[in-house]
Structures are given as C-alpha cells and as structure tokens.
C-alpha positions as CSV (number, residue, x, y, z in Angstrom):
1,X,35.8,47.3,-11.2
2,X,37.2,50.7,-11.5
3,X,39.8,51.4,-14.2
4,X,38.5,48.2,-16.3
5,X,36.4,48.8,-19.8
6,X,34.7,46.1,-22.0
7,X,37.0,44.6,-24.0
8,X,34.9,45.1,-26.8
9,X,33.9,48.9,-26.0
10,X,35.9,51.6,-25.3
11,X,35.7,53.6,-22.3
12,X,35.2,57.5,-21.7
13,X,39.0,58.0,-21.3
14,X,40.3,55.8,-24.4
15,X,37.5,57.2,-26.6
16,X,39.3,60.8,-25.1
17,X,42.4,59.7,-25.9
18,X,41.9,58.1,-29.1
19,X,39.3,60.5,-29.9
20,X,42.8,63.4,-29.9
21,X,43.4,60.9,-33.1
22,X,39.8,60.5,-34.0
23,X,40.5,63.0,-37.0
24,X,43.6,61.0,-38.0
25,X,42.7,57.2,-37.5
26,X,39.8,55.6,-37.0
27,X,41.5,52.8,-33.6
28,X,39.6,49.0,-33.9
29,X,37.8,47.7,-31.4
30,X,40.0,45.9,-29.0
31,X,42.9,48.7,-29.0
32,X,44.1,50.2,-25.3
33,X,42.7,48.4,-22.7
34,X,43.5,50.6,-19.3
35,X,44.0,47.9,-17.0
36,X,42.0,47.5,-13.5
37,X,43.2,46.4,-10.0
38,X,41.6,44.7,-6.7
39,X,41.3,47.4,-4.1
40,X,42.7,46.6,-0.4
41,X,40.8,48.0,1.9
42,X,42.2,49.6,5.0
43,X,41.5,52.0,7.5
44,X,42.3,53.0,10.6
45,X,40.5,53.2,14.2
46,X,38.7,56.4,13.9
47,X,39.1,57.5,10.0
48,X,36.8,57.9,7.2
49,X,35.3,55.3,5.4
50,X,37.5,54.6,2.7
51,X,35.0,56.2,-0.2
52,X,35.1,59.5,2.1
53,X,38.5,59.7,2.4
54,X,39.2,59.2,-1.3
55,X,36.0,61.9,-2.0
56,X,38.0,64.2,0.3
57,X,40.9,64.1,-1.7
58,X,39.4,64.4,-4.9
59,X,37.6,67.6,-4.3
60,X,41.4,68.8,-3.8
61,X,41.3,69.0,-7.3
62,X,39.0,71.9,-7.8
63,X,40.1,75.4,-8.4
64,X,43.4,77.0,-9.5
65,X,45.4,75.5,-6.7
66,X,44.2,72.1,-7.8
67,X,46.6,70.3,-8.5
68,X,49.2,71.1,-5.9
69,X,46.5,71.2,-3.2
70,X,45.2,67.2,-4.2
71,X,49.1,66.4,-4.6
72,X,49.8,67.1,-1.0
73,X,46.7,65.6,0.5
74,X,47.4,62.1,-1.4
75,X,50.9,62.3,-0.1
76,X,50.3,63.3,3.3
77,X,47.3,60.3,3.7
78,X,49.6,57.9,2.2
79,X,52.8,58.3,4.6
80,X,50.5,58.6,7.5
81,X,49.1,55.1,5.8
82,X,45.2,56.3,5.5
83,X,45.3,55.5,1.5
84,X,46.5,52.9,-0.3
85,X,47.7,54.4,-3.5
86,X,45.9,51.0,-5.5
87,X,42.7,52.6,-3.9
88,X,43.8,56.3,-5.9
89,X,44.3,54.8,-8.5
90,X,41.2,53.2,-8.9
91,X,39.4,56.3,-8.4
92,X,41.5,58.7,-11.0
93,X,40.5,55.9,-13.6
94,X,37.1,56.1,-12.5
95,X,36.7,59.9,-13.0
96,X,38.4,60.1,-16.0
97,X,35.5,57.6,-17.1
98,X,32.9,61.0,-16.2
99,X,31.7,63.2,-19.2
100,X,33.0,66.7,-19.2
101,X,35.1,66.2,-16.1
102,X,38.3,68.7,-15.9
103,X,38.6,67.8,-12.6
104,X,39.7,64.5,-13.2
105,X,42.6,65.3,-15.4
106,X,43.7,67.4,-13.0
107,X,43.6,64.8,-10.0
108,X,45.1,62.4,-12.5
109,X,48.3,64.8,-12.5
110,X,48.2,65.1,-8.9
111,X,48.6,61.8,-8.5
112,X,51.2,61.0,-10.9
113,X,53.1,64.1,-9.2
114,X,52.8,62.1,-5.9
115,X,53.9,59.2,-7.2
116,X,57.0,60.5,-8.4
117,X,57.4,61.8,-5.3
118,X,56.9,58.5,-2.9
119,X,58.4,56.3,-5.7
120,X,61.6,55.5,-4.0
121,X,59.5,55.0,-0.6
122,X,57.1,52.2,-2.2
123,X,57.5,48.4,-1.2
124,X,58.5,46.8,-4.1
125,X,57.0,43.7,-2.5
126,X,53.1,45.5,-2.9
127,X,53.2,46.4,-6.3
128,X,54.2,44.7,-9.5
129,X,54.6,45.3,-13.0
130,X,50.7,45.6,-13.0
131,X,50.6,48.5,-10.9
132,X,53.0,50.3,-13.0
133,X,51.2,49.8,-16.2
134,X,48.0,51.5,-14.4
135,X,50.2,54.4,-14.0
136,X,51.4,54.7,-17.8
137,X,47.6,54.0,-18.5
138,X,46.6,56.9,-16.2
139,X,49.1,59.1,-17.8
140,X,47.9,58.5,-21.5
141,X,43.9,58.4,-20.0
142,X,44.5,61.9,-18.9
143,X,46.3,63.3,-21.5
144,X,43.2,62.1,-23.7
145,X,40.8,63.6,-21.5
146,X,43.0,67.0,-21.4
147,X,43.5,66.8,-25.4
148,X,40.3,66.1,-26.0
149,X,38.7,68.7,-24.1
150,X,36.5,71.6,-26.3
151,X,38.9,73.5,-26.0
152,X,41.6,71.1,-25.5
153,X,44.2,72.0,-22.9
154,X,47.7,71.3,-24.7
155,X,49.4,72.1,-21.6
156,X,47.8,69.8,-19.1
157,X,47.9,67.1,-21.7
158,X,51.6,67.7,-22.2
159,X,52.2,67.5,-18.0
160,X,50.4,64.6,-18.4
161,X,51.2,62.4,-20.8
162,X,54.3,61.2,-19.5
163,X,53.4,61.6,-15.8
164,X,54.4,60.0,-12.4
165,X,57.9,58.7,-13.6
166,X,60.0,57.0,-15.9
167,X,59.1,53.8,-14.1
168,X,56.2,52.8,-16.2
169,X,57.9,53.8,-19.6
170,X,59.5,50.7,-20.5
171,X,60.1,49.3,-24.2
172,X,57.4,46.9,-23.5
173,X,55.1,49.2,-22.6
174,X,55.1,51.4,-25.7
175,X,54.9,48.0,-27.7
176,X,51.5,47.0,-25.9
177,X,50.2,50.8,-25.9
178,X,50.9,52.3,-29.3
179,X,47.8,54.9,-28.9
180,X,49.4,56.5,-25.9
181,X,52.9,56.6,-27.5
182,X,50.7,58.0,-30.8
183,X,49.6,60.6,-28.6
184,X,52.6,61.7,-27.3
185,X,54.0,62.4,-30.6
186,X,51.1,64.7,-31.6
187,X,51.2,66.5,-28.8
188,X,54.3,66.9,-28.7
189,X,54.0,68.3,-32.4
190,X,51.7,70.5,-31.1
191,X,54.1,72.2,-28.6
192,X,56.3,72.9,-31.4
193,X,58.4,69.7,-31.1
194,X,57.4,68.4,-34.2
195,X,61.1,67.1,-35.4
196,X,61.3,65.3,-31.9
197,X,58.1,63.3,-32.1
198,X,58.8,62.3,-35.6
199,X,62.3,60.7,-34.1
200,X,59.8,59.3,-31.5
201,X,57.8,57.5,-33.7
202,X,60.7,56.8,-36.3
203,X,62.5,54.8,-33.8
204,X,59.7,52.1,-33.1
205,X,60.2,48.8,-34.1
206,X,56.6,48.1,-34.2
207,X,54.8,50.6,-36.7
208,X,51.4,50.4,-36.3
209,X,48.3,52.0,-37.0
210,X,48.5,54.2,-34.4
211,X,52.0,55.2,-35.0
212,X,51.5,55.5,-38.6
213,X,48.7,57.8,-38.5
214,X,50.2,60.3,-36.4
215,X,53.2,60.6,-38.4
216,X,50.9,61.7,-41.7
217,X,49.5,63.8,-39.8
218,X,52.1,65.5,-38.5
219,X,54.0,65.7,-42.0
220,X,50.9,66.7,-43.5
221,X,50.7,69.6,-40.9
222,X,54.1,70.6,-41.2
223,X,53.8,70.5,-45.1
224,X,50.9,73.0,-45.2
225,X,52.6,75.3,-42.8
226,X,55.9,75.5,-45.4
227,X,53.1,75.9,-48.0
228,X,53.6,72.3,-49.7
C-alpha cells in the first residue's frame, strides 16, 4: 500500500528525513511511521484510468514552473471530481519513496498548496483524523527528502515542512512525530531562526531523542560560530 513502510524498516522518505539528523542522532527502529490509506477509486464516463490521471498530474511537477503548474492541475481535477485527494496522496508518498527524486518533493508541495487551498471545501464526513496525519507525514517526508538532497535544498524543505495547513499541526501530533518536529527546528536553525527553534523545542513536554539531539546540535553550532 502506498504511503505504508515496514514497521521494522524505514522507508526512502523517513531514512531522508531522519537521515537531515543522521549526523546528530542515530533514530531506533520503530521511530516515524508515515501512515497509509485505502484508495477509492472513481472515475468518470470517458476519463483516464485512475493511474493516468494521477501520472498526468505528476509530470506537472517537472521544470521551473513545477510547482504552481501540478498545484493547479490537482485543484482543478479535484473540483471537477476526477481525483480523489486520498488517491494524491497515496501517490506523493509513493514518490517520495523513489531514490534521487526532486520531483517528488516538489509535487509534495504542490499538493499541500492545494490542500490549503480546498480545505474549507472538503467534506468533513470523507476524511478523519487519519487523513490529516498523512498530510503532516507528507509535509515532514518532503522536507526530508528536500534536506537531504546532495545538495540539500533549505528552501524547499523550509516550504515544506509545515505544508498544506495548520490543520494537521495539532499537540498530539508533534507528541507521536517527534523527528518531524526535530526537523523543523533544524531547519529552521538553518534559515537563521536559530533562537525560535530552540523555543520550539524548549516548549515540548515530551523531550525525546529526537528533540534532544537537535537542540545540541544547534547550540553546538551556534557556540562554534561565537567562537566558544
């Protein structure tokens, strides 16, 4: 199932994102585990197969235009009801799964943008608190895959890593995804808001691993720069 990984294993996109902390903490097996979701299919009389359609929009993802060009496809396929943004979903975790794949980050943006965009237009009946999670999991998958590139791209990681909307971002979330809120803090850092993710991390009541490890290294970053 797309989005899923062995709970024993990591996947392409956690080893990514955990990998941006690979040189601060070594994460355990059994860490982040993105979560997947049962596809619906749907289609219309006349439309692509499902697989084409979602191919179609993917490729929207290449080139410099990328990201706005993939945004507005998955919008437009989704209020004319062609998509099913579950079926997106699964395919953004998917890529991000692919080795050297820039392309995915980007179409993992593009659909966090559109999901910020259609939010207040989805049927809370359709989606639950599962669906949601898959988005905050999308948005710290990519950010790993952007941060992790060689070399990394800070800036798409940044866009990224708090992607699609505040929906996701809950207090419960952070607590069952301390990488991704680990990774937030270092990048963050690196965009010059070091004070800001030390506050982040600071004001978790759960100080894990994760949490802890990015904090040293930050300070230890910031020390060398003061010449400490």
């Amino acid at each position: 199932m797309a989005g899923r990984i062995d709970m024993v294993g990591q996947s392409r996109a956690e080893r990514a994102r955990t990998g941006a902390l690979g040189w601060v903490v070594a994460v355990a097996a059994g860490g982040f585990v993105p979560l997947g979701l049962v596809s619906l299919v749907v289609c219309v009389t006349g439309c692509e197969s499902k697989s084409d359609r979602l191919e179609s929009l993917y490729s929207l993802a290449a080139g410099a235009t990328g990201r706005g060009a993939a945004g507005q496809g998955i919008q437009q396929a989704w209020y004319k009801e062609e998509i099913l943004l579950q079926d997106v979903l699964d395919l953004a975790h998917q890529r991000l799964e692919k080795p050297g794949d820039h392309q995915s980050a980007v179409f993992a943006l593009a659909l966090l943008d559109t999901i910020a965009v259609v939010e207040e237009d989805i049927d809370r009946a359709k989606v639950n608190e599962f669906f949601w999670t898959r988005v905050g999991t999308l948005a710290g998958n990519g950010a790993g895959v952007a941060f992790g590139e060689t070399p990394k791209d800070v800036a798409l990681a940044e866009k990224l890593m708090l992607g699609g909307t505040e929906r996701w971002q809950t207090d419960s979330y952070w607590l069952a995804h301390p990488d991704h809120d680990a990774l937030v803090a270092i990048i963050m850092h690196e965009r010059g808001q070091s004070a800001a993710a030390m506050e982040r991390l600071r004001s978790r009541p759960d100080f894990d691993e994760h949490r802890h490890a990015a904090m040293k290294h930050i300070e230890d970053e910031v020390r060398k720069k003061r010449g400490g």
